[in-house]
HTML snippet that shows the backbone in 3Dmol.js (N, CA, C, O; Angstrom):
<script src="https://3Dmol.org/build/3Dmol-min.js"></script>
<div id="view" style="width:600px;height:400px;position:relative"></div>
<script>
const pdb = `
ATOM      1  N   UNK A   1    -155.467  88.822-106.894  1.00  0.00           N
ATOM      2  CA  UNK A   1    -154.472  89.887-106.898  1.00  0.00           C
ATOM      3  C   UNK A   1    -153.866  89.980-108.307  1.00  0.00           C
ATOM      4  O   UNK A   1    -153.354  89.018-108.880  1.00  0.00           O
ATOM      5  N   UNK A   2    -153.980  91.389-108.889  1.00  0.00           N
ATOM      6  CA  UNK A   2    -153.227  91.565-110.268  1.00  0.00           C
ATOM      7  C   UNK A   2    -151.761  90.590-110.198  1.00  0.00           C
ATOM      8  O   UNK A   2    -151.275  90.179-109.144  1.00  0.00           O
ATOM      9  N   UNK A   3    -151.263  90.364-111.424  1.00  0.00           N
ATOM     10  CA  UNK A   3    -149.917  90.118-111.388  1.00  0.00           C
ATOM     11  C   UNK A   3    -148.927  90.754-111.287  1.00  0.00           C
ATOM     12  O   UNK A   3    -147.887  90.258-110.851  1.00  0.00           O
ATOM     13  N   UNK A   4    -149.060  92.341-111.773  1.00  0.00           N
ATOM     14  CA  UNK A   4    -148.088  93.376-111.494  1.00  0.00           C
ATOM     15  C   UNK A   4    -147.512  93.814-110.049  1.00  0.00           C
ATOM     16  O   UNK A   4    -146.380  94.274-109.904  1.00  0.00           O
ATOM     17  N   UNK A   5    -148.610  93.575-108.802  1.00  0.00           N
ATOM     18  CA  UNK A   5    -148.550  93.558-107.935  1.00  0.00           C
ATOM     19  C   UNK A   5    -147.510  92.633-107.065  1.00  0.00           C
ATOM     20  O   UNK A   5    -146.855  92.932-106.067  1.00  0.00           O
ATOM     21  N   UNK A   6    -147.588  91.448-107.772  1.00  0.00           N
ATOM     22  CA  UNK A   6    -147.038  90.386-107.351  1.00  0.00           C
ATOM     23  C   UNK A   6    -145.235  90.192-107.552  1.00  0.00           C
ATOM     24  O   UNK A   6    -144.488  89.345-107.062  1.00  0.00           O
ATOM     25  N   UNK A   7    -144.952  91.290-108.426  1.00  0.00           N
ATOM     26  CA  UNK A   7    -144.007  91.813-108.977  1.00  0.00           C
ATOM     27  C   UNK A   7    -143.115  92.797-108.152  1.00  0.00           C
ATOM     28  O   UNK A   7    -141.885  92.838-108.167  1.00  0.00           O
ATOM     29  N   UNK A   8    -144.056  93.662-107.354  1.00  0.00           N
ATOM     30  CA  UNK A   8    -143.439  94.826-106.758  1.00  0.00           C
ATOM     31  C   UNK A   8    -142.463  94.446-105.687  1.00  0.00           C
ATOM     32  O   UNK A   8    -142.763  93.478-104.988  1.00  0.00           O
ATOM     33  N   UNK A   9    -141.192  95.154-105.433  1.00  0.00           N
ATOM     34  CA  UNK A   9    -140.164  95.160-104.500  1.00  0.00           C
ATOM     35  C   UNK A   9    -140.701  96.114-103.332  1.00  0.00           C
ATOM     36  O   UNK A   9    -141.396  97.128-103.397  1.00  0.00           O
ATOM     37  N   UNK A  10    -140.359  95.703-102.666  1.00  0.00           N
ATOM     38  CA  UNK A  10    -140.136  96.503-100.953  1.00  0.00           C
ATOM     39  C   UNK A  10    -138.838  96.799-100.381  1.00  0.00           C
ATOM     40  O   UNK A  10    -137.960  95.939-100.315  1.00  0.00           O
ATOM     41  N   UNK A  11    -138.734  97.608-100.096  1.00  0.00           N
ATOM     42  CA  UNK A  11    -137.177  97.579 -99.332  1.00  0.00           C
ATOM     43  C   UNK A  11    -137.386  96.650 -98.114  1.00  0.00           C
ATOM     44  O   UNK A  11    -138.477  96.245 -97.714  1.00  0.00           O
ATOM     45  N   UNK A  12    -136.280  96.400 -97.632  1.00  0.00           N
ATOM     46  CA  UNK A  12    -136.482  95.501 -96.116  1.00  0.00           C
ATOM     47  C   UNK A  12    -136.050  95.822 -95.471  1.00  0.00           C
ATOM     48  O   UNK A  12    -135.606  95.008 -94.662  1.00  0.00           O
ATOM     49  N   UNK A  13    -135.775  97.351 -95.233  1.00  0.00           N
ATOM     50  CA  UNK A  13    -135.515  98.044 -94.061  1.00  0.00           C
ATOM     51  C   UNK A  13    -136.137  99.618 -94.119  1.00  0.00           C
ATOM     52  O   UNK A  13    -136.801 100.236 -94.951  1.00  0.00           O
ATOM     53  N   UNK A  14    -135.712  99.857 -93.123  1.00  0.00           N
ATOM     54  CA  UNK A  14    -136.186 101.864 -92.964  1.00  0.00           C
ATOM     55  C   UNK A  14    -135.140 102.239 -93.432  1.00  0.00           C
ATOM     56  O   UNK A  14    -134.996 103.411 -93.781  1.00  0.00           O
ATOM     57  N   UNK A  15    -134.594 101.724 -93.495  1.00  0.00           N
ATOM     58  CA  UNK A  15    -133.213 102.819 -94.234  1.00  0.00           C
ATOM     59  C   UNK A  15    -132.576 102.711 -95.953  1.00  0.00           C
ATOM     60  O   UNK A  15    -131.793 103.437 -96.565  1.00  0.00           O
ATOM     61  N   UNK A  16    -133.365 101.389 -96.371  1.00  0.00           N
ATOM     62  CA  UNK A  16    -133.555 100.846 -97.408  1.00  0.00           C
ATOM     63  C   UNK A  16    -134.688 102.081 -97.922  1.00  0.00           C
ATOM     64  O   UNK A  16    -134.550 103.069 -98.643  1.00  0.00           O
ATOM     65  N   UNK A  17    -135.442 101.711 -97.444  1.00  0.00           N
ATOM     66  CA  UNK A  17    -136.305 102.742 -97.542  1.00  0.00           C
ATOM     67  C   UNK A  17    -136.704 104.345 -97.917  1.00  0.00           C
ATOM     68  O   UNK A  17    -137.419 104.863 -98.774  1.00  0.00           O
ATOM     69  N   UNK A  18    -135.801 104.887 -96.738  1.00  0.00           N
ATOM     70  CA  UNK A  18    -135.433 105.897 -96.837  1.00  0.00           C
ATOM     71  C   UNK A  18    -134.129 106.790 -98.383  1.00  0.00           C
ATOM     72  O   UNK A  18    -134.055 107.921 -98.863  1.00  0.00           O
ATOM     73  N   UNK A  19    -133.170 105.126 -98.676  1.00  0.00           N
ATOM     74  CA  UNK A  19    -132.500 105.541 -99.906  1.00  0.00           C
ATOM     75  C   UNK A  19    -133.244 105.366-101.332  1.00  0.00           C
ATOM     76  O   UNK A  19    -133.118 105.883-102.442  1.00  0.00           O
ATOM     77  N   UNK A  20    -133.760 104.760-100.976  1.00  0.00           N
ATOM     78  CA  UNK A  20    -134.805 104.506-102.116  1.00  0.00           C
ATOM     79  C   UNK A  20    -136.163 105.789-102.499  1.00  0.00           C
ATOM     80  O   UNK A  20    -136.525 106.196-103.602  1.00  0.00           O
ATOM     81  N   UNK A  21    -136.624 106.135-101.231  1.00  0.00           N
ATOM     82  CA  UNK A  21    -137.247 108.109-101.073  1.00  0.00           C
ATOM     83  C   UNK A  21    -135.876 108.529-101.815  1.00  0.00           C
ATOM     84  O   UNK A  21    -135.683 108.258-103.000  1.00  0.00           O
ATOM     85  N   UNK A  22    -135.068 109.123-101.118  1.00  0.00           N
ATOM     86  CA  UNK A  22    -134.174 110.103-101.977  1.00  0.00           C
ATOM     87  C   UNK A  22    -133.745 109.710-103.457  1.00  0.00           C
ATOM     88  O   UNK A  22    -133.961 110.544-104.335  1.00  0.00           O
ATOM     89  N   UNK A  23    -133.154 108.503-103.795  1.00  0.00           N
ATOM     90  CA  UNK A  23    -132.520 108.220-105.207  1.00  0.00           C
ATOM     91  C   UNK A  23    -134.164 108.515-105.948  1.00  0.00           C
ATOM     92  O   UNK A  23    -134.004 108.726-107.150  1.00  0.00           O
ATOM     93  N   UNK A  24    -135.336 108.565-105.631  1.00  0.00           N
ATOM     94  CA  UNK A  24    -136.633 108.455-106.539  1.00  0.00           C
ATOM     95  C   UNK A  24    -136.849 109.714-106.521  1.00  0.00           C
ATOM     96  O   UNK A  24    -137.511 110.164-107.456  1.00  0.00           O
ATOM     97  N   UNK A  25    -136.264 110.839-105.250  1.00  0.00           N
ATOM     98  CA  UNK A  25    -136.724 112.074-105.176  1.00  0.00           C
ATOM     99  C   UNK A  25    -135.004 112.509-105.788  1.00  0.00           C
ATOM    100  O   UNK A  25    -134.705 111.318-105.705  1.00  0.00           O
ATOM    101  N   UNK A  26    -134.482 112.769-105.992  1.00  0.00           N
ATOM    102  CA  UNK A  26    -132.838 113.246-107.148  1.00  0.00           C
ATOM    103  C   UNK A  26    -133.746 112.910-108.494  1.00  0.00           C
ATOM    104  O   UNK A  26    -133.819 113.918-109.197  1.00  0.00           O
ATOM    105  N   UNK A  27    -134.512 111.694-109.089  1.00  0.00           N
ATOM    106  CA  UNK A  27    -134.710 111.221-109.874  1.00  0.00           C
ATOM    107  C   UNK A  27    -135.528 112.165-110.266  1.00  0.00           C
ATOM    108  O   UNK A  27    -135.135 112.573-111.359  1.00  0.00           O
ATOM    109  N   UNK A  28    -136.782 112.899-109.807  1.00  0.00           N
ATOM    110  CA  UNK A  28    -137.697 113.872-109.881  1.00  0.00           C
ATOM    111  C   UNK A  28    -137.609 115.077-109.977  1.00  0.00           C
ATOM    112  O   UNK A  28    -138.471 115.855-110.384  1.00  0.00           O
ATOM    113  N   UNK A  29    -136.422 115.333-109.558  1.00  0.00           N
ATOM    114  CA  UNK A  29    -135.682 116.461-109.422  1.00  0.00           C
ATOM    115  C   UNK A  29    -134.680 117.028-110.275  1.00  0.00           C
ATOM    116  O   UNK A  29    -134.178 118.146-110.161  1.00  0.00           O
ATOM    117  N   UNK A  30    -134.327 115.783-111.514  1.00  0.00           N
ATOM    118  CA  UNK A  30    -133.726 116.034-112.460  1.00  0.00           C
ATOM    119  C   UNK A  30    -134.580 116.205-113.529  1.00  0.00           C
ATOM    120  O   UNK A  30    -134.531 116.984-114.481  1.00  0.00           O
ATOM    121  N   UNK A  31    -135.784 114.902-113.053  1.00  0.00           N
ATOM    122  CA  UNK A  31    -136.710 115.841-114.620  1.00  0.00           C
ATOM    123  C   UNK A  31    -137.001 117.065-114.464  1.00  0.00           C
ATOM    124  O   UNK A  31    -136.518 117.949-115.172  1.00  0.00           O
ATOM    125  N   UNK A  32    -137.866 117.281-113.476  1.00  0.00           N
ATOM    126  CA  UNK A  32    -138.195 118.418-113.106  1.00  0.00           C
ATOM    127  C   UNK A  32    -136.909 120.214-113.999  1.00  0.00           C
ATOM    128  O   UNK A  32    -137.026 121.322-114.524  1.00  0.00           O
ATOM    129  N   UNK A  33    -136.112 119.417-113.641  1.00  0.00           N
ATOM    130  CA  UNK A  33    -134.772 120.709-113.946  1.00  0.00           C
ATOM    131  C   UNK A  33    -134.451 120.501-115.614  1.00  0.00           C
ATOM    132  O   UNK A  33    -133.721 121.317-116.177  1.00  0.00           O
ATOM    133  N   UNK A  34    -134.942 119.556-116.232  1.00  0.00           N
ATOM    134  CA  UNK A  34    -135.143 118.770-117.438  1.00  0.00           C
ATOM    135  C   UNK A  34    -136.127 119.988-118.042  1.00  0.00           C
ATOM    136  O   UNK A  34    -135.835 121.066-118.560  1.00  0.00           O
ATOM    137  N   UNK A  35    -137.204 119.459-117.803  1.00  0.00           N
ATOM    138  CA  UNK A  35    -138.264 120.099-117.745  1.00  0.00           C
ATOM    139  C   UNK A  35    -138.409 121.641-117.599  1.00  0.00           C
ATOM    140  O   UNK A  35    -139.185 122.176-118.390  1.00  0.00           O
ATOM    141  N   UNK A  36    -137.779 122.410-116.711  1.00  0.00           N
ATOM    142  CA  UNK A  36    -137.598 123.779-116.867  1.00  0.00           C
ATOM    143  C   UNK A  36    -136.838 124.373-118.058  1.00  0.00           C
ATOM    144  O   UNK A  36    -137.102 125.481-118.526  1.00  0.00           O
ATOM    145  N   UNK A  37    -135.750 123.455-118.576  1.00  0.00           N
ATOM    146  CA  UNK A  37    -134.623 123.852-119.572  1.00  0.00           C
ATOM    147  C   UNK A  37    -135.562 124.199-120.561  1.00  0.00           C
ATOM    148  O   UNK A  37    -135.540 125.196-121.282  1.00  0.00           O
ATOM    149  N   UNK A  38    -136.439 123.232-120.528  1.00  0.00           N
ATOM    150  CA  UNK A  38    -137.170 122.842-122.329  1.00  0.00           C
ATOM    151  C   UNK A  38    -138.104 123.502-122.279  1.00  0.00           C
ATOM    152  O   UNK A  38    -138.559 123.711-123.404  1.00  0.00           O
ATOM    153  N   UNK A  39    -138.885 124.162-121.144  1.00  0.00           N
ATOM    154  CA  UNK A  39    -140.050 125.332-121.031  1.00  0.00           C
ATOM    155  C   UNK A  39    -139.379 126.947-121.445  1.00  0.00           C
ATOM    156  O   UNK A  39    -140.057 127.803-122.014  1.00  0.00           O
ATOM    157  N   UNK A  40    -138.037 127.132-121.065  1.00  0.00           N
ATOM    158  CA  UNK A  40    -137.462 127.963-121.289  1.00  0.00           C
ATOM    159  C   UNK A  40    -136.981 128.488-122.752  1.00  0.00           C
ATOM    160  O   UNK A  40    -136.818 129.614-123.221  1.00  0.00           O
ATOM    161  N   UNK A  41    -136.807 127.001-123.329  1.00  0.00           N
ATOM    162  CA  UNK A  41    -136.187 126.912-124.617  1.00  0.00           C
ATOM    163  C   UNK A  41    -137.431 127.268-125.610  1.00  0.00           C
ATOM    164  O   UNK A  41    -137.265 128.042-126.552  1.00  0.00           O
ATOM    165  N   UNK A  42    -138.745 126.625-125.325  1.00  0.00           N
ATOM    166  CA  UNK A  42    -139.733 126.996-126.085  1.00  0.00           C
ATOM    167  C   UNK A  42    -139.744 128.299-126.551  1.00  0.00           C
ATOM    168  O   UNK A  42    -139.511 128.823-127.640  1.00  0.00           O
ATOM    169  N   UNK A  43    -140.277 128.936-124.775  1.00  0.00           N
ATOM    170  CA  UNK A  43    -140.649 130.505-124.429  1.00  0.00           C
ATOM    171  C   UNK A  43    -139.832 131.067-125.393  1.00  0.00           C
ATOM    172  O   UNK A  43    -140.279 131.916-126.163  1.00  0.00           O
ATOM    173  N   UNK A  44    -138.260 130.550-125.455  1.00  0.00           N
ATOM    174  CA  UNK A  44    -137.029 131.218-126.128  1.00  0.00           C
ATOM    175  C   UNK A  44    -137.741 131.470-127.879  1.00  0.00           C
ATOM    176  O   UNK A  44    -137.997 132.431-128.605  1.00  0.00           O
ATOM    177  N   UNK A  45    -137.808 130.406-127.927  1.00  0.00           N
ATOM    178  CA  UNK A  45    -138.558 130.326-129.437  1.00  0.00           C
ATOM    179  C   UNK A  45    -139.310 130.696-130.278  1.00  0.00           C
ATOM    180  O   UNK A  45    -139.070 130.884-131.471  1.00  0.00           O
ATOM    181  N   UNK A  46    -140.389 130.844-129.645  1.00  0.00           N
ATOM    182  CA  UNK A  46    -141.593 131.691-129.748  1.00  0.00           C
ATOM    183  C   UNK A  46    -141.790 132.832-129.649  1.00  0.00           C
ATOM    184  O   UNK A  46    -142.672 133.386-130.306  1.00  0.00           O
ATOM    185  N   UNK A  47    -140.807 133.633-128.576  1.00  0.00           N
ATOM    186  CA  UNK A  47    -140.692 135.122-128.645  1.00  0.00           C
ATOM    187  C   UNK A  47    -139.600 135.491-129.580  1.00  0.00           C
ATOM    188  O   UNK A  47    -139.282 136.664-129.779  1.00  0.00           O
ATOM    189  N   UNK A  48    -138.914 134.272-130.265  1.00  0.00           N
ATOM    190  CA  UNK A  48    -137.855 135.189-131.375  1.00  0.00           C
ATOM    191  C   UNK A  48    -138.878 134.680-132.507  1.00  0.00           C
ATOM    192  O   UNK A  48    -139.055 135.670-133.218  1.00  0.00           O
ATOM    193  N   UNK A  49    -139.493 133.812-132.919  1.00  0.00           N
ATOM    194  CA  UNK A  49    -140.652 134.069-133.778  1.00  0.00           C
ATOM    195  C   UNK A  49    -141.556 134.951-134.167  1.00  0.00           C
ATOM    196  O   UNK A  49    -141.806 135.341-135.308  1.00  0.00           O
ATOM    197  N   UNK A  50    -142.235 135.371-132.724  1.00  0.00           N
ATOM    198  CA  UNK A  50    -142.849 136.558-132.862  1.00  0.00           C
ATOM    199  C   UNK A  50    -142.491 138.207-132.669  1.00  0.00           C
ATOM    200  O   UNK A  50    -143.159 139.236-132.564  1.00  0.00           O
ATOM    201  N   UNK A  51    -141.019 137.851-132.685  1.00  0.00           N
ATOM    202  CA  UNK A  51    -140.029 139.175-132.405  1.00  0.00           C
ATOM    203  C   UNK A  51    -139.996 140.046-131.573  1.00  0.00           C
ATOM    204  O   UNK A  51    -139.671 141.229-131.670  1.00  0.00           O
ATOM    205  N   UNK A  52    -140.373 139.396-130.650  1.00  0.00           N
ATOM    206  CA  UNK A  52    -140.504 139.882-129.114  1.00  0.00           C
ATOM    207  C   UNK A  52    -139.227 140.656-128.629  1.00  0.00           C
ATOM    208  O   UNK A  52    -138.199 139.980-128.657  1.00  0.00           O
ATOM    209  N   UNK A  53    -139.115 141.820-128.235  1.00  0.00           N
ATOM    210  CA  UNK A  53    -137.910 142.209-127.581  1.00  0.00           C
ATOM    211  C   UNK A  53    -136.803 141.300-126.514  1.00  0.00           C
ATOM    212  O   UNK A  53    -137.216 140.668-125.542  1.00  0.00           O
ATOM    213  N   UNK A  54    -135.682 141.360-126.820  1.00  0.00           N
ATOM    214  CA  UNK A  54    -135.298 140.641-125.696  1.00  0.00           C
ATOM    215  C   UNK A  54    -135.607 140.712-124.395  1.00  0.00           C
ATOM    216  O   UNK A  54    -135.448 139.715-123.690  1.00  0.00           O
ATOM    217  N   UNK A  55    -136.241 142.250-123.712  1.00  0.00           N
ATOM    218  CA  UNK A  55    -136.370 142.366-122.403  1.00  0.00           C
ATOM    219  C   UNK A  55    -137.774 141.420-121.868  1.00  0.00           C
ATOM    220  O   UNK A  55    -138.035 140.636-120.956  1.00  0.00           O
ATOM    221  N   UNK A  56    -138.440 142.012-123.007  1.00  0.00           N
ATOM    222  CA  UNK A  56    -140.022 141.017-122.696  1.00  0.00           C
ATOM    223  C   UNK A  56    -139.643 139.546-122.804  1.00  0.00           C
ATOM    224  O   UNK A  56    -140.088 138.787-121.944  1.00  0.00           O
ATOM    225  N   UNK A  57    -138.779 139.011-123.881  1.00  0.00           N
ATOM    226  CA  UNK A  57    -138.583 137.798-123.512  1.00  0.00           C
ATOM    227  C   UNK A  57    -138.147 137.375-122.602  1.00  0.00           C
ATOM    228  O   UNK A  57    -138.739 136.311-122.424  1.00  0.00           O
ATOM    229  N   UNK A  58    -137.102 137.588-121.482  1.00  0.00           N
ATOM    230  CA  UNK A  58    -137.089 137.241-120.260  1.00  0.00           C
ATOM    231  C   UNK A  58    -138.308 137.701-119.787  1.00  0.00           C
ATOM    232  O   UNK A  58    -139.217 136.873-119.721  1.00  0.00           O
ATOM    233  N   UNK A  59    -138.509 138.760-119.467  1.00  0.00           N
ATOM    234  CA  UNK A  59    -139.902 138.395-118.196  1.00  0.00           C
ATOM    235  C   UNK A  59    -140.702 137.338-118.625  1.00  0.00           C
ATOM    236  O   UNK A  59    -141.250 136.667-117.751  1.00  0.00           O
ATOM    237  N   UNK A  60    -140.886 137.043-119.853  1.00  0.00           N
ATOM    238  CA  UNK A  60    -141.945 135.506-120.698  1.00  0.00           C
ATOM    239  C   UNK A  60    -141.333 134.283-119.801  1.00  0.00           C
ATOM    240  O   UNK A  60    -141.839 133.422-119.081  1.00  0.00           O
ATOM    241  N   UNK A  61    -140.022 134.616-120.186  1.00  0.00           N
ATOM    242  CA  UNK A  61    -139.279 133.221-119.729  1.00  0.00           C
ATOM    243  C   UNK A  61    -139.166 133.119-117.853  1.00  0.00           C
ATOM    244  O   UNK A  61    -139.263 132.087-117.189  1.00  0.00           O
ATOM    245  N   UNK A  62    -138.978 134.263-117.432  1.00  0.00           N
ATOM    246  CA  UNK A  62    -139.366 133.699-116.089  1.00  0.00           C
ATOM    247  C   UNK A  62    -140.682 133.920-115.497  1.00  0.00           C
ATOM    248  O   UNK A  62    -140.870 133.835-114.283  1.00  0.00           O
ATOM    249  N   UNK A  63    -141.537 134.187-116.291  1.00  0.00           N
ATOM    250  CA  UNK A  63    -142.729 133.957-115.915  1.00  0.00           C
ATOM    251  C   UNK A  63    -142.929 132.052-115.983  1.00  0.00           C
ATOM    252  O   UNK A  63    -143.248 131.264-115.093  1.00  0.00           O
ATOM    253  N   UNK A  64    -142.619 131.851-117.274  1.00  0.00           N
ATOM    254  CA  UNK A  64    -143.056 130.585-117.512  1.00  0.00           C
ATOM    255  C   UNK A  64    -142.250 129.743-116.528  1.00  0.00           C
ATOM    256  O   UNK A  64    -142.989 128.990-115.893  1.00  0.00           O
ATOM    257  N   UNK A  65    -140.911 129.638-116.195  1.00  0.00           N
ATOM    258  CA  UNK A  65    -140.437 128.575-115.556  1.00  0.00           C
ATOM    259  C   UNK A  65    -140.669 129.046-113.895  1.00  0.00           C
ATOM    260  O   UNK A  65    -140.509 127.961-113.337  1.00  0.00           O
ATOM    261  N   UNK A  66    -140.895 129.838-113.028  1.00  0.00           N
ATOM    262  CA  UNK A  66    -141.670 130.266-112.222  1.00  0.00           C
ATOM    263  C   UNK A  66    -143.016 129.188-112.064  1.00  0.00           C
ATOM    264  O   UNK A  66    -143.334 128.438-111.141  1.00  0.00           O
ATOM    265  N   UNK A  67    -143.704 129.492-113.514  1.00  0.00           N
ATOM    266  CA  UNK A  67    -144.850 128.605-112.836  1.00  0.00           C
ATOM    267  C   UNK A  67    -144.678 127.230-113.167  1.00  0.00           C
ATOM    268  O   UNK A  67    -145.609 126.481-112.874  1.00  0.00           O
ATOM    269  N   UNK A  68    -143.642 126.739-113.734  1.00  0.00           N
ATOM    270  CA  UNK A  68    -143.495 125.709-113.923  1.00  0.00           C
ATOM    271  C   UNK A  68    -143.055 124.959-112.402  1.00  0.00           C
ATOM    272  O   UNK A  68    -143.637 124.061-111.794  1.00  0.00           O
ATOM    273  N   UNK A  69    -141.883 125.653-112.084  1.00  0.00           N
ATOM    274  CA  UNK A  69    -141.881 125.379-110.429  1.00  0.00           C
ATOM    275  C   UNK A  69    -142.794 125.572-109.839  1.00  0.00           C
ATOM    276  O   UNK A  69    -142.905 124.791-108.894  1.00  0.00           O
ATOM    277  N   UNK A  70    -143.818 126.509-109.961  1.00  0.00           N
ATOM    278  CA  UNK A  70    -145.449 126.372-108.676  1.00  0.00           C
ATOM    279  C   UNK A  70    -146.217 125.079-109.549  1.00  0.00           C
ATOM    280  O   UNK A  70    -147.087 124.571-108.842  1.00  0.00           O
ATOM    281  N   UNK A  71    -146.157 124.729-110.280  1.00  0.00           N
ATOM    282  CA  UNK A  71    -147.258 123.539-110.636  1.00  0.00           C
ATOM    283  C   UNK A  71    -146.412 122.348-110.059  1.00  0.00           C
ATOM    284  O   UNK A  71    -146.953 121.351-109.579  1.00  0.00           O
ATOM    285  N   UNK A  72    -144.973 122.522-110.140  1.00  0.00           N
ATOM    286  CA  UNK A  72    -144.427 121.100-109.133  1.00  0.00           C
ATOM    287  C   UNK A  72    -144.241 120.950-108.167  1.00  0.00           C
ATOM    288  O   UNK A  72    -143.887 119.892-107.648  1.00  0.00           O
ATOM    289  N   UNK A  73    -144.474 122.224-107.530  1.00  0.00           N
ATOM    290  CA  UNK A  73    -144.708 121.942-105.771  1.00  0.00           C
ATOM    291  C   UNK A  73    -145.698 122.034-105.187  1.00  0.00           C
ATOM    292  O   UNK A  73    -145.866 121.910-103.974  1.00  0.00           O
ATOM    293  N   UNK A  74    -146.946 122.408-106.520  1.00  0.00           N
ATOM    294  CA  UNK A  74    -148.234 121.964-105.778  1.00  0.00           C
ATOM    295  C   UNK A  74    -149.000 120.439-105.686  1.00  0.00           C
ATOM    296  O   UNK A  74    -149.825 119.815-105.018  1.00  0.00           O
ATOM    297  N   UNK A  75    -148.080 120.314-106.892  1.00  0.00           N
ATOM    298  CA  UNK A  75    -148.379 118.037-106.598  1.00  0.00           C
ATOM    299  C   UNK A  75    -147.943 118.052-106.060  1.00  0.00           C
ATOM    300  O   UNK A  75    -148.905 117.838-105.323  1.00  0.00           O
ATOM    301  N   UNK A  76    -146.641 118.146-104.971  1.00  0.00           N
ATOM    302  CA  UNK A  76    -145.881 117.347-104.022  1.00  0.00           C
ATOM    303  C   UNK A  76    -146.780 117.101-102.781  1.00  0.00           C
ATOM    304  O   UNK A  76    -146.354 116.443-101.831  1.00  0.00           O
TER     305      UNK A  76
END
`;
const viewer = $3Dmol.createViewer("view");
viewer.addModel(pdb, "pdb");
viewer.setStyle({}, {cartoon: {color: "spectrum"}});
viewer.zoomTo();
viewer.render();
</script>
């Protein structure tokens, strides 16, 4: 058996358990919202680079964080 293995915690209950699902799923859920800021901020960037109208830059920008939310709820 690896040693890393030998390492790992378990909760010792279902309800241990269960807080440990949510505090890991808040945890995912902040990158995730992390993660949208900074897709947004790019999009932001790039269309004042390329002098994109402001109107097109929103639809850019919620195009992009749109699919940023469908690519994270299709891993789940």
């Amino acid at each position: 058996m690896p040693d890393d293995l030998l390492s790992a915690r378990m909760p010792v209950s279902r309800g241990a358990f269960s807080e440990e699902i949510a505090r890991r799923q808040d945890e995912i859920d902040d990158l995730l919202a992390i993660g949208r800021e900074l897709v947004e901020a790019v999009e932001r960037l790039v269309c004042a680079l390329y002098g994109v109208p402001d109107v097109l830059t929103d639809l850019v920008v919620e195009s992009a964080v749109t699919r940023a939310g469908t690519v994270a709820q299709q891993e789940e």
